[in-house]
N, C-alpha and C positions, 0 to 999 in steps of 0.2 A: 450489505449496505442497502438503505430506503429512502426513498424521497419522502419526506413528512408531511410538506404541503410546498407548494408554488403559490408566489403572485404576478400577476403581468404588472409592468411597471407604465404609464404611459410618461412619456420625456416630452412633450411640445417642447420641452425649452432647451434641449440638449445639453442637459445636464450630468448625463450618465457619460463613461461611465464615476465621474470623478462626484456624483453626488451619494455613487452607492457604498463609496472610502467613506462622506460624512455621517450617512448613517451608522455605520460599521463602527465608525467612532464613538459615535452616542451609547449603540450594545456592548462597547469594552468601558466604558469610562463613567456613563450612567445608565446601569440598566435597571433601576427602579423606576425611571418614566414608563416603562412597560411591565415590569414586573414590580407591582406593588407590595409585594409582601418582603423586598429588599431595601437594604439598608443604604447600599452602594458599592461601591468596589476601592481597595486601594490598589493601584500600582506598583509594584517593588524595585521591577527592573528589565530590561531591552538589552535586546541586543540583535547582530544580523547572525545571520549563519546560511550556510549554504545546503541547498535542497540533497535529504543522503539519492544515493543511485544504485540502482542495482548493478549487477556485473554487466549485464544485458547490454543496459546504458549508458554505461562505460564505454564496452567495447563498440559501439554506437558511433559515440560522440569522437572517438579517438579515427574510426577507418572509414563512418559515412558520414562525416559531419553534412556535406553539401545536400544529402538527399533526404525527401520531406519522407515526417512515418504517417503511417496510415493507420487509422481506425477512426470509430464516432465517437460522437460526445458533442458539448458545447466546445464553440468555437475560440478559438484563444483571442483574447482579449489585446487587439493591440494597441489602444491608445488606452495608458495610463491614467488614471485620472491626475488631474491639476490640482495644486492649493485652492484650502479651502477662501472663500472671501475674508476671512477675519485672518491669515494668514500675513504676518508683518514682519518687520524687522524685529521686533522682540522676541520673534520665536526663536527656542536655543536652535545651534547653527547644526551641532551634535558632530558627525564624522563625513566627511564631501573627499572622492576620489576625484581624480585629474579623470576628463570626459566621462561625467559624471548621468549616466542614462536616465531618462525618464521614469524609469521604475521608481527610484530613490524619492525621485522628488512628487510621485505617486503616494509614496507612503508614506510623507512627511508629514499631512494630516492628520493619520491617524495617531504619531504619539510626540507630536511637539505640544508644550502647552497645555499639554492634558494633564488636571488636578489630580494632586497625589503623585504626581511623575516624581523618580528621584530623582537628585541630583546630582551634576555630571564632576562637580566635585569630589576628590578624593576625599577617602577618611568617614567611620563612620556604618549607618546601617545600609546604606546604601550602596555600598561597596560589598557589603555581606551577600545581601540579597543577588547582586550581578553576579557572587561566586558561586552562589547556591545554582543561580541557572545555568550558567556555564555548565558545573557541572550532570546538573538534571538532564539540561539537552545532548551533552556528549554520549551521557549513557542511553538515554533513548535513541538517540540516532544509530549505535553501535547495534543494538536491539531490531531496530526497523530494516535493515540487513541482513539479519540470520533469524533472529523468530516470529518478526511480524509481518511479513510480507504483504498481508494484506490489509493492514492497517497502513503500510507504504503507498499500497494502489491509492487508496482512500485520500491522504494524504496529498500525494501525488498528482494523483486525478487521472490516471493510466488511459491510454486510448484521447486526450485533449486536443491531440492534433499539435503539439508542440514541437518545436524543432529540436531534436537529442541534443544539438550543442549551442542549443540556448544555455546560457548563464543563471539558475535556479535558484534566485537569492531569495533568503525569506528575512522578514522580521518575525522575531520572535519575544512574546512579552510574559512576565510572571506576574500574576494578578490575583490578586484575594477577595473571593467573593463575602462579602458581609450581609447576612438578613436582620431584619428585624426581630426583635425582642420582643415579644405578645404574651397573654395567658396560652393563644391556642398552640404556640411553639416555643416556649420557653428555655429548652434545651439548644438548640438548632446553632452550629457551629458554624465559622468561617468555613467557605471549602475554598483549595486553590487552585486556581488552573492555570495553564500554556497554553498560551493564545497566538497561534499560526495566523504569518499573514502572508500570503502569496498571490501577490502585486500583479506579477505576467497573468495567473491564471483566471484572476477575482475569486480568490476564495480562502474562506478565513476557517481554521479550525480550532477548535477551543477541547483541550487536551485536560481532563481533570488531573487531579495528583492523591495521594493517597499514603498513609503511612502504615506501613505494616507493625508488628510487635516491637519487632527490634530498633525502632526510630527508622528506618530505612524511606526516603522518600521515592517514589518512582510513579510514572504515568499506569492512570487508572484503564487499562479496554475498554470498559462497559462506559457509557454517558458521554462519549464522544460524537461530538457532532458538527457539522462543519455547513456555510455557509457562504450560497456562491452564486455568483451572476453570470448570467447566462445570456445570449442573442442567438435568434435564430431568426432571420430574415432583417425584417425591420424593427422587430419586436424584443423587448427586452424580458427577461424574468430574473426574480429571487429568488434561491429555492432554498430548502433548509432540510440534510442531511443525515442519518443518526446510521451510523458505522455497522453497530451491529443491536438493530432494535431489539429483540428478542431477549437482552440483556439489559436492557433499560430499567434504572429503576429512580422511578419519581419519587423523591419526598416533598412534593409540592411545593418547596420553597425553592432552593437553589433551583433544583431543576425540576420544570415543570413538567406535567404530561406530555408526549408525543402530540396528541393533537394539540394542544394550547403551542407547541414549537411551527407545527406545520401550520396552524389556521392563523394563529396572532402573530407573530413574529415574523414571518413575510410580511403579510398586510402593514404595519408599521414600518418596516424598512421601508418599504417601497414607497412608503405617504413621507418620510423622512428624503428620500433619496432626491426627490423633485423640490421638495423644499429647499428654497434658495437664499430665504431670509439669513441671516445671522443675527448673535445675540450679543447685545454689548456689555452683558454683565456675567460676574464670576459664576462656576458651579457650584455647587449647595454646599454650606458646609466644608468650605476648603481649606480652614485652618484649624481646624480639631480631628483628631482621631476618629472615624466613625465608629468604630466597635465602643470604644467607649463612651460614644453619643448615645450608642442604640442603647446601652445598658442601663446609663444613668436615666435616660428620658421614662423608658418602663417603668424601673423603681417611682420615680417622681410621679408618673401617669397613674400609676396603681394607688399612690402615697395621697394625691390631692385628689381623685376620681368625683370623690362623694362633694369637692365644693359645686358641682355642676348643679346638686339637690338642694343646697340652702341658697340660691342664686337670687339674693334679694333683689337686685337690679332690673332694670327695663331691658337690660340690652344681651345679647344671645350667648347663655351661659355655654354652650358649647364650643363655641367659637373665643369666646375668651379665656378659659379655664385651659382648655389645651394651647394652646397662641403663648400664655404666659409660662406653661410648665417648659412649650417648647425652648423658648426665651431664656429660660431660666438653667436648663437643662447645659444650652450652649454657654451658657456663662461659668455654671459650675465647670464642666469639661475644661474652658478653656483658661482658669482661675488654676485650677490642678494643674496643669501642663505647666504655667507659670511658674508656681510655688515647684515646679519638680526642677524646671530649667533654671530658678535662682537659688536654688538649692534652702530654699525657706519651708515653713512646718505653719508660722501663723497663718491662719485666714484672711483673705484679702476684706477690708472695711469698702463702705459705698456710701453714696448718697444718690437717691432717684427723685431726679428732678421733674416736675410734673406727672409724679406716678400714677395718678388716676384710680382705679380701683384698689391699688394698693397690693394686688395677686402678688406680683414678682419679687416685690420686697416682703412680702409674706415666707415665700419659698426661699427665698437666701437667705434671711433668716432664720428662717425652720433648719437651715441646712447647715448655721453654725456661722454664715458670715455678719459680723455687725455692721450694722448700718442702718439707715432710717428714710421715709418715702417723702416727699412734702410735695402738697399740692393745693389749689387755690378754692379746691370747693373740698368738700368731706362730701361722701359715697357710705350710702347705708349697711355695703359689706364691710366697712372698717371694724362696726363692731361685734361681726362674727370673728376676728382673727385672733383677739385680745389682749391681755396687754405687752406682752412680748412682742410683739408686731411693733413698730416705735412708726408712727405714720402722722403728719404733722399737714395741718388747714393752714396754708396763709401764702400771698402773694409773692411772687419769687422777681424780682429788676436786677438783671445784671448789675454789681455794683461791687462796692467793699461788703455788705452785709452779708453777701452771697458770693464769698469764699470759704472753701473749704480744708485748710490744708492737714488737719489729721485725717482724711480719706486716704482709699488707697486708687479709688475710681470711681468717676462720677458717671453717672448713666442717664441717657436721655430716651424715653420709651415710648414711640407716638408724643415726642415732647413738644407738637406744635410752636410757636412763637420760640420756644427756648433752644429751639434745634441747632439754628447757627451759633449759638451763644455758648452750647456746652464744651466743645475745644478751649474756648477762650476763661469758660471759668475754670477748666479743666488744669489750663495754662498755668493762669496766674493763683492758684491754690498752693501749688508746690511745686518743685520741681520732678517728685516721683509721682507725681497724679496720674494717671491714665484716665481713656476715657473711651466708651460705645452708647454710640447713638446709633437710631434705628428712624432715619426719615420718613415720614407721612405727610404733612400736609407744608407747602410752601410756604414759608414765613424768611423772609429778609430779617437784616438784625433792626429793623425797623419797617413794619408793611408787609404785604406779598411781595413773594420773589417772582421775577418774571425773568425769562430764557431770555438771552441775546443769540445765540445762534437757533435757526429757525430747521436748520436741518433734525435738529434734537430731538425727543420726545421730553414732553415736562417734568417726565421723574427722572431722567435721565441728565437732564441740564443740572436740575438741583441737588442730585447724588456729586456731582462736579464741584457745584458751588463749594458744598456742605466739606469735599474734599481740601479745596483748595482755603476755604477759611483753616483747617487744620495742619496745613502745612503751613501756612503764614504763623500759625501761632507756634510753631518750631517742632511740632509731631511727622512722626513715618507713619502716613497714614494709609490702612489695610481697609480692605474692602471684601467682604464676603456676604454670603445669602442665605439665610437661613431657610428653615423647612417649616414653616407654620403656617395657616390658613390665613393667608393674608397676599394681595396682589403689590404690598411694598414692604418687600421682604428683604431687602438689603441693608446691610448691617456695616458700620466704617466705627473704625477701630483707631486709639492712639496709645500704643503700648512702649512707643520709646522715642524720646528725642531726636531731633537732627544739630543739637550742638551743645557745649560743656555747659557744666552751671552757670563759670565764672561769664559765659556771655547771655544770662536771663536781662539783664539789663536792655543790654543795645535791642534782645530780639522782641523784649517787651514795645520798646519805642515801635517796632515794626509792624506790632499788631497792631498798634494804635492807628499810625497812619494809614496800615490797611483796611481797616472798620471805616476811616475817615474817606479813604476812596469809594468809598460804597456810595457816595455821595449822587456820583456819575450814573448810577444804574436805574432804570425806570421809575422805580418807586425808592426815592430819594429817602434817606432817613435824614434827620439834622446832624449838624457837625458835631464829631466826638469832641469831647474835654479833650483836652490834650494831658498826658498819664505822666507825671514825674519818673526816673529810673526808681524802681521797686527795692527798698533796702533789703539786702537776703536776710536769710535765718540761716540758724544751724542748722548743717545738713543737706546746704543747696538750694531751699526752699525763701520763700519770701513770706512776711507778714500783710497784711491788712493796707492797700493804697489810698493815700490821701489824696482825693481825686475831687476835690473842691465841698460844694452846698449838696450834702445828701449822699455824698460818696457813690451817685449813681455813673455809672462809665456812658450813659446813652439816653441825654432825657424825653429824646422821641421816640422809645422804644414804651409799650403798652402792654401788660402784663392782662390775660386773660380776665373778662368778669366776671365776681363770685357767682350768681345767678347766669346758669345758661340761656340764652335766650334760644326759643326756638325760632328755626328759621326752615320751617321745612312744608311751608304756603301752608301750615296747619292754622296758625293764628291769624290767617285774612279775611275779614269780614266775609259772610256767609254773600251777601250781596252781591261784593267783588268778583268773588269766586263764580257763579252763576249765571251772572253776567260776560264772565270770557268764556265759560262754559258753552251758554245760547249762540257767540259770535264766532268760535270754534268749528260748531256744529255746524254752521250757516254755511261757514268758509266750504268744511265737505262735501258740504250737499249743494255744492255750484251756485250758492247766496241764495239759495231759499232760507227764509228762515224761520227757526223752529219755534210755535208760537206759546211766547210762555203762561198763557192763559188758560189752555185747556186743550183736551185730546183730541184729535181727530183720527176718524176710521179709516181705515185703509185695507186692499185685498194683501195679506200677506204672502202670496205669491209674485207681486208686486213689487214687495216693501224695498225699498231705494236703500243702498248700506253707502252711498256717497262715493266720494275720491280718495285716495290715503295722498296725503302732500307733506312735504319735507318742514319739520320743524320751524324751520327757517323762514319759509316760506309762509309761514301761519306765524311768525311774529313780526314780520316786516307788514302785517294787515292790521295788527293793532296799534291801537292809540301811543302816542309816545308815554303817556302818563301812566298808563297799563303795564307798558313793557318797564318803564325803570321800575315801579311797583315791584313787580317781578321778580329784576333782577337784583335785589336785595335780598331775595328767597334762598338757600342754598337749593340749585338748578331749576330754577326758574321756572319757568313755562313747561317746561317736559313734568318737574315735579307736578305740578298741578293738576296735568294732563293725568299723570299716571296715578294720584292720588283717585281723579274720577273713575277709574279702572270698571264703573257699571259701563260707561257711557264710550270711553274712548282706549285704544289699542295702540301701545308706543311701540314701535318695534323699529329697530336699525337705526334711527334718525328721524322715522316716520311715524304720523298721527292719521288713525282712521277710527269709523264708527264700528262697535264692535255688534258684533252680527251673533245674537244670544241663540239664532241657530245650530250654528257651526260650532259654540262655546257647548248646549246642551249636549250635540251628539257626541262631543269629546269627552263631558263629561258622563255620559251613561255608559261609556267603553271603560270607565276605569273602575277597578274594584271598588264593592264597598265602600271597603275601609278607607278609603283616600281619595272617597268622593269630597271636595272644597264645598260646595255646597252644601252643609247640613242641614238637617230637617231641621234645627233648631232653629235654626236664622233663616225657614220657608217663611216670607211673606213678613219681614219684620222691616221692610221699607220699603219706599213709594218706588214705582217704576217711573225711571226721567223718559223711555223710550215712548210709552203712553201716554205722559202730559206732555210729552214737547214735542216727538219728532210727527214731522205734516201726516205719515201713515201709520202711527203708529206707531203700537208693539207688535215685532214679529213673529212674538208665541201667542198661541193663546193663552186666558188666562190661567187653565189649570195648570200649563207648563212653565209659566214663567216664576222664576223662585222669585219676582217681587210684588208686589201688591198694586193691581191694576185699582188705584183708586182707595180712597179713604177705610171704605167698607171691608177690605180685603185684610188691612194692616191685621198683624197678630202682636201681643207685650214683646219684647226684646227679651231674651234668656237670662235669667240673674247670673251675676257675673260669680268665675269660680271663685273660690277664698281659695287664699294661697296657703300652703303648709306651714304651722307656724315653725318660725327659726328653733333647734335646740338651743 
């Protein structure tokens, strides 16, 4: 046995030791936040069982129970950690003894609630899986008794200072590690471990599994390693364990180097352990198979790779091109599972409502589902896709012309204004329609949406909202998150009703009046038409609503403009701009103001770099006319500021003048290559710090990369041509 590495933990908040269960959580449930070259883990199955003993200990616990043993080591741990904060009534209740110890409810954390956990329902794989570990653990524990005795110390923790007839209950959990799917490891298998938790002692060990020729499953010696909290004095530690290092063998995926165990994986438990936040939303990917996420996403990531090179758009081919395979990836996955669980063979149909660049419905197409994209402007990558692609330019108003009901799911993708609306077209399409929308920007079914509880965060209220429009319109609505480079990544799902066909009537009436209360909410939409009962169709479904002048269901709801306008303080008169520029500046530099006529000299040892002051604070000093100006801008006054980016430095909340000394020395520490500053663009514009501020520029002029002065200026670099499209 070796110790790999330690970290000291600091606790001001006296959080341990029940914060060092939640991390321990995180490392069994999601250990791709630390280990990125994994996929996730699924869970199979738990159970408790009781610590084995040697004879020794037996006969111990049996004739000296009353008297303490002796030897070193960390000291036993006697207060259990408590629930976690997000710890509720929903969590399963699982199995509770009459004077039920702290231990139990120590360990509740780590596997109530946790994604992937099976169910405690009979019948099924998850009864397989509980038989499989039963029996895995009986034979190991028979094992750790007669041949492994020192894999029992290990285990054990021999010398902890525990009292022999303490009660040595452990949870015990079966877990499959899943990696990612790459070029650089494209082989690279699930491996499965047993995952020891032993509550009394804080210390958890993760037990590989291994199959021999004969299918035989049993625990692996080599790669075990076990992790555990320790206190000595006041002082807390994490330490991280490897049984028998000398046998260790990394394949840098599952398991990583000894030092990457000893160095990183302390230092993160222990920045987890004091963390006290909790998260109010699902873990990633919670309702799809991971292994089969990780597989389809490669195939797909390697399939579209090359749209990243004909990225005719303005906006970051990297960021969209993966974002949509991600998207896309979870749809197919989760389209499969479907078609497997209704026992069907066709491909599910779609419609993407406000699809934008058109990528997604690109890739479910390519991939055999029909369906077609519509959106209110056309995007110059529509016609690299071609005409298999069925992508469609025009205005979309909730209404009768904007049902769907031969779809099989309608999808909303960053669908802005149409977000709340997609349940409800979803609804009234058919009765098998389903539907996944993906929220970004707040839009009421009429206006911005704005939070009534203030305790919320904003994406957080309107994930609510978005929810609770889809149960009103008669869906079980799911909630999951996906894994794409995006910071609103949650995904809500409607894949089955809450009542029969025969009542689409009455529940129709329901949504109506529920759109109609929305009336009450800050940003008022006008009153809904009121909806006649919907005649059905064959099948459950209903036809086309005759919902008065225009068949619109909402005639204050406003459908995005063809032409985007920009609003990002790019199109404000140069004047404007320059003007809160000089009054900005002023505010910094304690109302001196910077004269916008001409340079003055200054000792650059001297030069004034002013006050940093809070956003806020520098917009309660301008003019009223200015600030609403402003905030017409998508983010207002910060944008502008940070548009100036020679002149001014946004950071936190805060606006200061940027100091081109401090900026040069950072930039001549960085390589080369990824110097920001090119020689191209030396001196290809005027310096504001030379014509306006009272001292000055605080370089001279050979150092400064702008042009002190008319004479200085150099032409602008001709701009690159892009590659032409094949």
């Amino acid at each position: 046995m070796a110790e790999a590495g330690r970290s000291a933990v600091r606790d001001p908040g006296a959080l341990l030791p029940g914060g060092f269960w939640a991390a321990v959580a995180v490392w069994l449930e999601r250990p791709q936040v630390a280990n990125r070259r994994l996929c996730g883990v699924r869970l199979e199955a738990r159970r408790s069982a009781a610590l084995p003993r040697t004879e020794q200990e037996a006969r111990a616990a049996a004739g000296c129970g009353s008297e303490e043993r002796s030897g070193h080591g960390p000291r036993s741990l006697e207060d259990g950690p408590g629930p976690r904060p997000s710890a509720g009534p929903d969590e399963p209740q699982g199995r509770h003894h009459q004077g039920e110890d702290r231990r139990e409810a120590a360990a509740a954390p780590l596997l109530t609630g946790a994604p992937g956990q099976p169910s405690e329902a009979g019948g099924g794989e998850g009864d397989l899986s509980a038989s499989e570990l039963d029996s895995l653990w009986d034979d190991f524990s028979r094992g750790l008794v007669g041949d492994h005795r020192e894999l029992l110390a290990f285990l054990t923790g021999s010398g902890a200072g525990l009292q022999p007839e303490a009660e040595r209950e452990l949870d015990v959990v079966l877990r499959t590690v899943i990696p990612k799917r790459s070029p650089h490891c494209p082989l690279a298998a699930p491996r499965r471990e047993i995952v020891v938790h032993d509550v009394l002692r804080g210390a958890v060990t993760f037990l590989p599994l291994e199959e021999d020729n004969d299918g035989n499953v049993k625990v692996k010696t080599s790669n075990v390693y076990q992790i555990r909290l320790s206190r000595s004095g006041e002082e807390w530690f994490i330490s991280v364990l490897i049984f028998c290092p000398e046998r260790w063998h990394s394949d840098g995926i599952v398991y990583p180097k000894p030092s990457w165990l000893g160095r990183e994986l302390p230092a993160r438990l222990a920045r987890w352990s004091v963390e006290s936040k909790g998260s109010g939303f699902k873990s990633t990917l919670s309702l799809v198979p991971l292994l089969r996420y990780s597989q389809t996403y490669q195939v797909l990531k390697d399939k579209y790779k090359d749209m990243v090179k004909v990225w005719p758009e303005v906006t970051d081919p990297e960021k969209f091109v993966y974002e949509d395979v991600a998207i896309a990836t979870y749809l197919l996955v989760l389209w499969e599972e479907e078609r497997a669980a209704r026992g069907e063979t066709q491909k599910q149909s779609f419609v993407d409502l406000g699809c934008g660049n058109g990528l997604l419905v690109h890739i479910l197409s390519g991939e055999g589902h029909p369906g077609r994209g519509i959106d209110v402007r056309r995007r110059k990558i529509w016609d690299v896709y071609g005409p298999q692609t069925r992508l469609e330019e025009g205005a979309i108003t909730p209404g009768d012309e904007t049902l769907f009901p031969d779809v099989d799911w309608v999808i909303g993708n960053h669908s802005d204004e149409l977000t709340p609306w997609i349940p409800v077209i979803a609804a009234r399409s058919s009765y098998r329609c389903r539907f996944f929308v993906l929220p970004c920007c707040f839009f009421d079914f009429a206006g911005r949406f704005r939070r009534r509880r203030g305790a919320q965060t904003q994406y957080r209220g309107y994930l609510d909202f978005v929810r609770e429009v889809g149960a009103a319109c008669g869906f079980r609505v799911e909630e999951d998150c996906l894994r794409i480079p995006s910071t609103k990544r949650v995904c809500l799902l409607g894949r089955a009703r809450t009542y029969p066909p025969a009542d689409e009537a009455a529940v129709d009436q329901r949504r109506t009046q529920y759109i109609s209360g929305r009336r009450g909410c800050p940003t008022s939409p006008p009153a809904l038409e009121p909806l006649p009962a919907p005649p059905r169709a064959a099948g459950g479904g209903h036809g086309a609503l005759d919902t008065g002048a225009g068949g619109c269901w909402l005639p204050g709801f406003l459908p995005r403009e063809k032409a985007e306008r920009v609003r990002n303080c790019a199109s404000l008169p140069r004047e404007f701009v320059d003007q809160v520029v000089l009054q900005v500046a002023g505010l910094l530099l304690g109302g001196e103001q910077p004269d916008p006529g001409g340079p003055c000299r200054g000792s650059a040892d001297a030069w004034r770099g002013g006050a940093s002051l809070p956003l806020a604070a520098v917009a309660l000093a301008l003019d009223g006319a200015a600030l609403r100006r402003l905030k017409r801008e998508c983010g207002g006054l910060q944008t502008l500021l940070r548009n100036r980016h020679q002149v001014f430095e946004v950071v936190s909340g805060s606006v200061r003048l940027r100091d081109w000394r401090e900026e040069m020395r950072r930039e001549e520490q960085r390589p080369a290559a990824k110097r920001r500053l090119s020689s191209e663009a030396f001196k290809t514009r005027l310096c504001w710090f030379f014509a306006h501020h009272p001292d000055g520029c605080a370089l001279p002029s050979a150092r400064c990369p702008f042009a002190h002065g008319p004479g200085e200026l150099r032409p602008p670099p001709a701009p690159r041509r892009k590659q032409p499209v094949p």
